[in-house]
GUGU-338668 format. One record per residue: z, x, y of N, C-alpha, C in turn. Coordinates in Angstrom, 2 decimals. Atoms other than C-alpha are relative to their C-alpha. Example, Ala and Ser with C-alpha at 12.3 -4.5 7.8 and 13.67 -1.06 7.14 Angstrom:
residues 2
[pt [0.00 0.89 -1.19] [7.80 12.30 -4.50] [0.00 0.90 1.20]]
[pt [-0.06 -0.82 -1.19] [7.14 13.67 -1.06] [0.73 -0.77 1.09]]
END
This chain:
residues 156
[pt [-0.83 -0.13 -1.18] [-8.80 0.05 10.08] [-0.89 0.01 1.23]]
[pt [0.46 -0.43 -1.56] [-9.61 -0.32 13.88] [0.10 0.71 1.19]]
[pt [-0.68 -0.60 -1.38] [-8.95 1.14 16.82] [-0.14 -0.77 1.19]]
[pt [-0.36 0.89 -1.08] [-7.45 -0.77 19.76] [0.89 0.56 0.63]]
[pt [-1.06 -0.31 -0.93] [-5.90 0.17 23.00] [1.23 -1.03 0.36]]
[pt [-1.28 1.05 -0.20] [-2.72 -1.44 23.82] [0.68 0.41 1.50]]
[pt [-0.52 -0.34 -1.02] [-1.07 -1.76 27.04] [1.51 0.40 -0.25]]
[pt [-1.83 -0.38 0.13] [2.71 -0.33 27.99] [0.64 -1.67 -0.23]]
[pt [-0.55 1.05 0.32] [5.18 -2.77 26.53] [1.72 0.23 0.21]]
[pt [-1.62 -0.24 -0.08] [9.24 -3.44 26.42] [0.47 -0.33 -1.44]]
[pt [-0.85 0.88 1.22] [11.39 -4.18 23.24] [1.67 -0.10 0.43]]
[pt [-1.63 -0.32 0.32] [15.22 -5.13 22.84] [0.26 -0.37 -1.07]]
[pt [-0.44 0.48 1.04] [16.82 -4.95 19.83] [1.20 0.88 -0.57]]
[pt [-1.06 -1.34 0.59] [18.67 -2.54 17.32] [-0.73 0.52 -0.66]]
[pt [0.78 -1.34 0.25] [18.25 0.77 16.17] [1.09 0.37 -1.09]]
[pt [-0.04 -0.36 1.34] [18.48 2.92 13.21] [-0.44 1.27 -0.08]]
[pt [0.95 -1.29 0.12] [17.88 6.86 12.54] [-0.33 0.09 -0.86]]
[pt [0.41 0.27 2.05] [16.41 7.34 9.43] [-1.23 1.34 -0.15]]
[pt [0.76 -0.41 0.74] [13.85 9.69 7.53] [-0.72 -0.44 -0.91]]
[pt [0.81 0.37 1.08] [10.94 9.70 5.54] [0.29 0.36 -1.28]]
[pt [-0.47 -1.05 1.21] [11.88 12.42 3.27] [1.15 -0.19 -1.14]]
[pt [-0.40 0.79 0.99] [14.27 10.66 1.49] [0.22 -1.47 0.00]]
[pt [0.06 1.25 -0.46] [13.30 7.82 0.60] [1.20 -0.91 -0.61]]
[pt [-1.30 0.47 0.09] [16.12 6.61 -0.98] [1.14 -0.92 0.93]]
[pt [-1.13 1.05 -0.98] [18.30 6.24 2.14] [-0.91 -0.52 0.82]]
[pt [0.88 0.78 -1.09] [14.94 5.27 4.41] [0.14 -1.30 -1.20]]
[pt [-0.60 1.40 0.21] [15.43 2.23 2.34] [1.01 -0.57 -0.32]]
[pt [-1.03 0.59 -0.80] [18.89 1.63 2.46] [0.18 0.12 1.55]]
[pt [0.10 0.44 -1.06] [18.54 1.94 6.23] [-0.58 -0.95 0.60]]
[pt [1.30 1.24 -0.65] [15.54 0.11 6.71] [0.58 -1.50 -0.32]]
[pt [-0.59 1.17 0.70] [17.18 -2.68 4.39] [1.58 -0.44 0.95]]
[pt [-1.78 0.38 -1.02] [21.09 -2.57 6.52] [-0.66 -0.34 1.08]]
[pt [0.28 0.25 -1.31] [18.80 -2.69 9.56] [-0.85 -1.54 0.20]]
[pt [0.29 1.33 0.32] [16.81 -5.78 8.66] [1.41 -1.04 -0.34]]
[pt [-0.76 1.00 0.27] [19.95 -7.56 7.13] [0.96 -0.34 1.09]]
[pt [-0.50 0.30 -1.62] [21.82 -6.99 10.70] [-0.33 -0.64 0.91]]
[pt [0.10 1.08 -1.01] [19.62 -8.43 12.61] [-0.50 -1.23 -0.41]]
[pt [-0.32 1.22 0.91] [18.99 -11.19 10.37] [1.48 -0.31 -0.06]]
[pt [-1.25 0.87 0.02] [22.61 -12.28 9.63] [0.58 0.17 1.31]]
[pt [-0.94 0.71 -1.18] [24.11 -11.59 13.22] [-1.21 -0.67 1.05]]
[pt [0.37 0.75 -0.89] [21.01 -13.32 14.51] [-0.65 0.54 1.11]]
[pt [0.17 -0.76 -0.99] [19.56 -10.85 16.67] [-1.12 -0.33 1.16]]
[pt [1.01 0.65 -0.68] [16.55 -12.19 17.75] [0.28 -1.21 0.87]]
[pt [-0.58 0.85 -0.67] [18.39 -15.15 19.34] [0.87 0.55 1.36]]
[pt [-1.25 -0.59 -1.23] [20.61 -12.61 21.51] [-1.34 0.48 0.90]]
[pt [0.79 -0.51 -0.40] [17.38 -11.22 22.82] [-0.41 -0.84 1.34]]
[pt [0.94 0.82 -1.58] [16.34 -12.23 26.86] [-1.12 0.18 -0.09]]
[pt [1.18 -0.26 -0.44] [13.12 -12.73 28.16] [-1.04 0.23 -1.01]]
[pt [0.64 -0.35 1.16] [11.35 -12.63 25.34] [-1.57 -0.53 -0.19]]
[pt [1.14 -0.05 0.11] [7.58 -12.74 24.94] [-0.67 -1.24 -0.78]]
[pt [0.86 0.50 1.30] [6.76 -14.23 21.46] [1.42 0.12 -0.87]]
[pt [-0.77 0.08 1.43] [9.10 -15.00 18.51] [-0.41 1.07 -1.17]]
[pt [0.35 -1.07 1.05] [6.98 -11.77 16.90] [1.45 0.94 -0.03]]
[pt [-0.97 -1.03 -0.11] [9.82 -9.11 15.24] [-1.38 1.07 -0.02]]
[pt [0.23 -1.21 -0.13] [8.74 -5.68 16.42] [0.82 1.20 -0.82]]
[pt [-0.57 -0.70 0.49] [9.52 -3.07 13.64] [-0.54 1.55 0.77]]
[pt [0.44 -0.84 -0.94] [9.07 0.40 16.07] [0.50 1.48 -0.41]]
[pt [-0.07 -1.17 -0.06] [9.10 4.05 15.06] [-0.34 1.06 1.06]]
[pt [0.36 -0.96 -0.88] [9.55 6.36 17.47] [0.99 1.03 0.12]]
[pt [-1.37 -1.65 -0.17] [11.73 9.68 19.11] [-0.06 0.61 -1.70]]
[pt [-0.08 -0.68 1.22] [10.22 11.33 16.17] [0.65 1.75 0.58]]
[pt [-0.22 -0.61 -0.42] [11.97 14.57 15.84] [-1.49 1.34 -0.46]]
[pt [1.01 -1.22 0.01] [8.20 16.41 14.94] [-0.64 -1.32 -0.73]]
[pt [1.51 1.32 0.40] [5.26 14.39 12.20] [1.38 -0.56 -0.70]]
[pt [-1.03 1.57 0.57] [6.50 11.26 9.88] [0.92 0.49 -0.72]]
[pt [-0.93 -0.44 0.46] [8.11 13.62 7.78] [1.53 0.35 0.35]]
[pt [-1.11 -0.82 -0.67] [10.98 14.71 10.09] [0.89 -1.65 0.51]]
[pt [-0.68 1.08 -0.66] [13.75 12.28 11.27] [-0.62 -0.95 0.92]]
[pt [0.56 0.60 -1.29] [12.87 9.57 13.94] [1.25 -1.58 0.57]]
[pt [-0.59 1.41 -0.27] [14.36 6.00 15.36] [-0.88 -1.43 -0.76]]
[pt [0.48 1.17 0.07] [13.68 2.79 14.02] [0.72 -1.19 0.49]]
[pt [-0.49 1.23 -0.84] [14.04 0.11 16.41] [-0.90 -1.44 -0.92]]
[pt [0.73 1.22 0.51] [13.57 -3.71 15.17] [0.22 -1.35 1.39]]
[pt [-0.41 1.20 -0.97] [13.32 -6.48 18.06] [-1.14 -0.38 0.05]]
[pt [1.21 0.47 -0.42] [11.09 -8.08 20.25] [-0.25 0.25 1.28]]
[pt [0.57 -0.59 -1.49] [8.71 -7.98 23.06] [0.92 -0.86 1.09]]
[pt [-0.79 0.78 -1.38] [10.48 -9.08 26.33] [-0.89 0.60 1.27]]
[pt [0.07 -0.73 -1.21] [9.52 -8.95 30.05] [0.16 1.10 1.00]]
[pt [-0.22 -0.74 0.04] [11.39 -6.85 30.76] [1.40 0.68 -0.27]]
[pt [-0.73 -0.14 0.39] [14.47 -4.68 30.31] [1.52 -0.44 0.96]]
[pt [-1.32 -0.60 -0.63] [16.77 -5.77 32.77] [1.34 -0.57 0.20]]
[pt [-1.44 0.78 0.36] [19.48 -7.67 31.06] [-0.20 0.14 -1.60]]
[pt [0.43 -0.10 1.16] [19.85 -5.99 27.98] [1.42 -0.20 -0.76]]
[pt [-1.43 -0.01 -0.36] [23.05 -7.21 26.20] [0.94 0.86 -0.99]]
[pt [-0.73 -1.19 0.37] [25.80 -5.52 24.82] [-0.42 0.25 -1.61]]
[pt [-0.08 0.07 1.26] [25.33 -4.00 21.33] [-1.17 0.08 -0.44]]
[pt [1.04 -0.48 0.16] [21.78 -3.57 21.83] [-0.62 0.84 0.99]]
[pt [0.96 -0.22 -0.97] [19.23 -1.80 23.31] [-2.02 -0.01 0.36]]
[pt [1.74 0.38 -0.76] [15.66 -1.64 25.33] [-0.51 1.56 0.29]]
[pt [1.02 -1.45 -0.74] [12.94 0.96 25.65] [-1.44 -0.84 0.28]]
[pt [1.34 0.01 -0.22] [9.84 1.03 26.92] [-1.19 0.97 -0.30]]
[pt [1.26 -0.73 0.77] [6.67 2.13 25.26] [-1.31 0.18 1.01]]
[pt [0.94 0.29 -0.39] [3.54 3.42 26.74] [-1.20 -0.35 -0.67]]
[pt [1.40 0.39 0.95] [0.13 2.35 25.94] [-0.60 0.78 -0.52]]
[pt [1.04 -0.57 0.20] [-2.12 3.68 24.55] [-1.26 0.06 -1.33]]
[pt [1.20 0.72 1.19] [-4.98 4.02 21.50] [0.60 0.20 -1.37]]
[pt [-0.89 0.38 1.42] [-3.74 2.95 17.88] [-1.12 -0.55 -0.65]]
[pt [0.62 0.40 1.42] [-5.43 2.54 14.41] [1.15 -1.42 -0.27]]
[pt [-0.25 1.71 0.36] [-4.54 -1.29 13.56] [-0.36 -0.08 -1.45]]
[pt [0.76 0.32 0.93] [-4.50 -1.67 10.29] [0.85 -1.18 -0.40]]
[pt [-0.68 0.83 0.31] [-3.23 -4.86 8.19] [0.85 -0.51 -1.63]]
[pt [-0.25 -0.01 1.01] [-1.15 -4.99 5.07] [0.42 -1.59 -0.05]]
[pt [-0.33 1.36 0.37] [-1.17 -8.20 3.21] [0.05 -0.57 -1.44]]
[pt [-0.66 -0.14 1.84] [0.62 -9.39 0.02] [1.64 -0.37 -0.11]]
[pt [-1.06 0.15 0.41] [4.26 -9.60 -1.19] [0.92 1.02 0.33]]
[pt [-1.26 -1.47 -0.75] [7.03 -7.95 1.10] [0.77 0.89 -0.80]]
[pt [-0.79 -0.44 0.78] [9.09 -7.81 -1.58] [-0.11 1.12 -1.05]]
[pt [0.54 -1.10 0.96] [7.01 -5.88 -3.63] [-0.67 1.08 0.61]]
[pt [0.39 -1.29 -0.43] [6.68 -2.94 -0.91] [-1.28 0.13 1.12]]
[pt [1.63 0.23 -0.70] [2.91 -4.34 0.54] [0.28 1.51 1.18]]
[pt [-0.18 -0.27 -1.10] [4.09 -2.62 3.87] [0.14 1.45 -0.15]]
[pt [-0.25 -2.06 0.08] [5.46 0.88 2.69] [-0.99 0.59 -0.85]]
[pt [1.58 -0.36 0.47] [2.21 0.96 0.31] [-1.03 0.37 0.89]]
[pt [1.10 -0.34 -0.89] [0.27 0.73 3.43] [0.54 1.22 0.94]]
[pt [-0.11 -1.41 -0.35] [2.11 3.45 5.21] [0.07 1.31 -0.48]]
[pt [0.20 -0.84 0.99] [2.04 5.78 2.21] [-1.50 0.36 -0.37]]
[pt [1.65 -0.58 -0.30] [-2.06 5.51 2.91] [0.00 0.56 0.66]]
[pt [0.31 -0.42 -1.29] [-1.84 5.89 6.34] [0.93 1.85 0.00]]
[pt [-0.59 -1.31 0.08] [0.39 9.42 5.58] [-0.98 0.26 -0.83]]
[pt [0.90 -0.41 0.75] [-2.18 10.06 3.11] [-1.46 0.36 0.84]]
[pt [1.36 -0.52 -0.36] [-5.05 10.13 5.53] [-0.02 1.25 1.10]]
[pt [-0.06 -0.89 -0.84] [-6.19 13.07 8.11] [-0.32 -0.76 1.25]]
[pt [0.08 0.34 -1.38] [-5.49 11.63 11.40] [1.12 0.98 1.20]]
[pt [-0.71 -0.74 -1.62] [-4.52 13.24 15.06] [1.07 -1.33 0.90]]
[pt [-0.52 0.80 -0.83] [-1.66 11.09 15.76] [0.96 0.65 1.14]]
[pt [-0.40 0.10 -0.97] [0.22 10.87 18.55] [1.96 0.50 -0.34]]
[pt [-1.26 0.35 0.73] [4.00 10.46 17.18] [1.19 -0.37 1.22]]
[pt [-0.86 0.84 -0.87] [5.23 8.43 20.25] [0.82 -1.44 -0.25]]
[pt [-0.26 1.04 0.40] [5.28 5.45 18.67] [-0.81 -1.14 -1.21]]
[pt [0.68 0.57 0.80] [4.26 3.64 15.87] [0.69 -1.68 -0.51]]
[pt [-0.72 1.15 0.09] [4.76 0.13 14.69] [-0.46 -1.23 -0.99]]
[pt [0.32 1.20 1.08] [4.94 -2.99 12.49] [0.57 -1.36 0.98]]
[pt [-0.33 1.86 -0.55] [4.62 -6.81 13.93] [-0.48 -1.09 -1.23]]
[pt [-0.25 1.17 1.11] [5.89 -9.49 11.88] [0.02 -1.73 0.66]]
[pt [0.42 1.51 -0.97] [4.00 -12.90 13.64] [0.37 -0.99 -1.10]]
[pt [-0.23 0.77 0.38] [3.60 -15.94 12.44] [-0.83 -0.25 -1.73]]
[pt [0.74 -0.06 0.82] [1.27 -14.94 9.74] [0.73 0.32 -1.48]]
[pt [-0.97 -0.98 0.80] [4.43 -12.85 7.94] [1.19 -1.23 -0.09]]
[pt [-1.38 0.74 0.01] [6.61 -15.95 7.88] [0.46 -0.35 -1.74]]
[pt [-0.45 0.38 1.63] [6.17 -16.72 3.96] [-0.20 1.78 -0.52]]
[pt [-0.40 -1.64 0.53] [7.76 -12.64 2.58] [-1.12 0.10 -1.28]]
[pt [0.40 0.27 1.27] [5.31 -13.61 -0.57] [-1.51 0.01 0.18]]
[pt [1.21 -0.02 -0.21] [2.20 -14.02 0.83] [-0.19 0.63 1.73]]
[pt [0.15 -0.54 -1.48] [2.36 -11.99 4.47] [-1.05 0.82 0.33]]
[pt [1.10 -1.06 -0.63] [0.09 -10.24 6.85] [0.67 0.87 1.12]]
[pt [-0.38 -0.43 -0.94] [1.68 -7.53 9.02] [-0.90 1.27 -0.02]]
[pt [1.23 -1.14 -0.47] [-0.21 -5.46 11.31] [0.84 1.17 0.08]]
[pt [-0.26 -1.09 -0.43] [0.40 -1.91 11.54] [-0.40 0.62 0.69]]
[pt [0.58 -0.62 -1.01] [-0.23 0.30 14.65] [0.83 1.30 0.04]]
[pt [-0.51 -1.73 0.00] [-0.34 4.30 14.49] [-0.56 0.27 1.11]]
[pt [0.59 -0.38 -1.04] [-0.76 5.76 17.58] [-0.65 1.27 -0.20]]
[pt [1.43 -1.52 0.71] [-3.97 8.41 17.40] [0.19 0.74 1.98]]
[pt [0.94 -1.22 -1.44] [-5.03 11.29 20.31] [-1.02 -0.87 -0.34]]
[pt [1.16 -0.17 -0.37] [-7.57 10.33 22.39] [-1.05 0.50 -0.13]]
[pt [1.04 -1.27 0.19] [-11.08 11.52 21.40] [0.01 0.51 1.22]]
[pt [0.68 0.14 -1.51] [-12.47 13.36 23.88] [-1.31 0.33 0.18]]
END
């Protein structure tokens, strides 16, 4: 893993509350929330839009990963100020994030394997925002590369 600062960004998309703690329904959520904006197309309703990357975005945790939080799925946009009905837009600030990259077979979990490390290790995160981008690298589900970004405290 690396560490890379990131500047403030925007997303619009749809959202999802969900938990870690059981994982059960965190993957029937995660799964209804992917197949939504896949079948109504969501990424197409999206303005202003950056990059064709989907932004998978954990944040409004209600304490660490264990405890409730939001999962937003969209993309980057300019900005928020035509956001349309049925979705919505936040804005993230920047700041320093462990980058790491899971790569392998979606289907067979690659992604929640790699966040089941990253809860496994001793890090000072942040719990503003954390996130998964699905570029152009993640287009074949069978052989993908998606990056993950945990947001850490600043040394000092």
């Amino acid at each position: 893993m690396e560490t890379i600062n990131i500047d403030s960004f925007q997303i619009i998309g749809i959202s999802i509350k969900t938990a870690n703690s059981d994982v059960e329904k965190l993957q029937h959520d995660m799964q209804s929330l992917w197949h939504r904006f896949i079948s109504e197309n969501i990424a197409e309703k999206i303005p202003n839009k950056i990059s064709s990357d989907i932004y998978c975005i954990y944040t409004d945790y209600e304490g660490d990963y264990t405890k409730p939080y939001l999962a937003l799925l969209g993309c980057r946009v300019e900005n928020l100020d035509d956001i349309p009905t049925g979705l919505i837009g936040k804005r993230f600030n920047g700041g320093t994030y462990l980058k790491k990259t899971a790569k392998g077979n979606l289907f067979a979990g690659v992604v929640y394997d790699a966040w089941k490390e990253i809860w496994s290790m001793d890090i000072a995160r942040t719990y503003h925002a954390d996130f998964e981008i699905y570029g152009i690298n993640a287009t074949n589900p069978e052989n993908a590369e998606v990056e993950i970004l945990v947001g850490i405290q600043e040394a000092q």
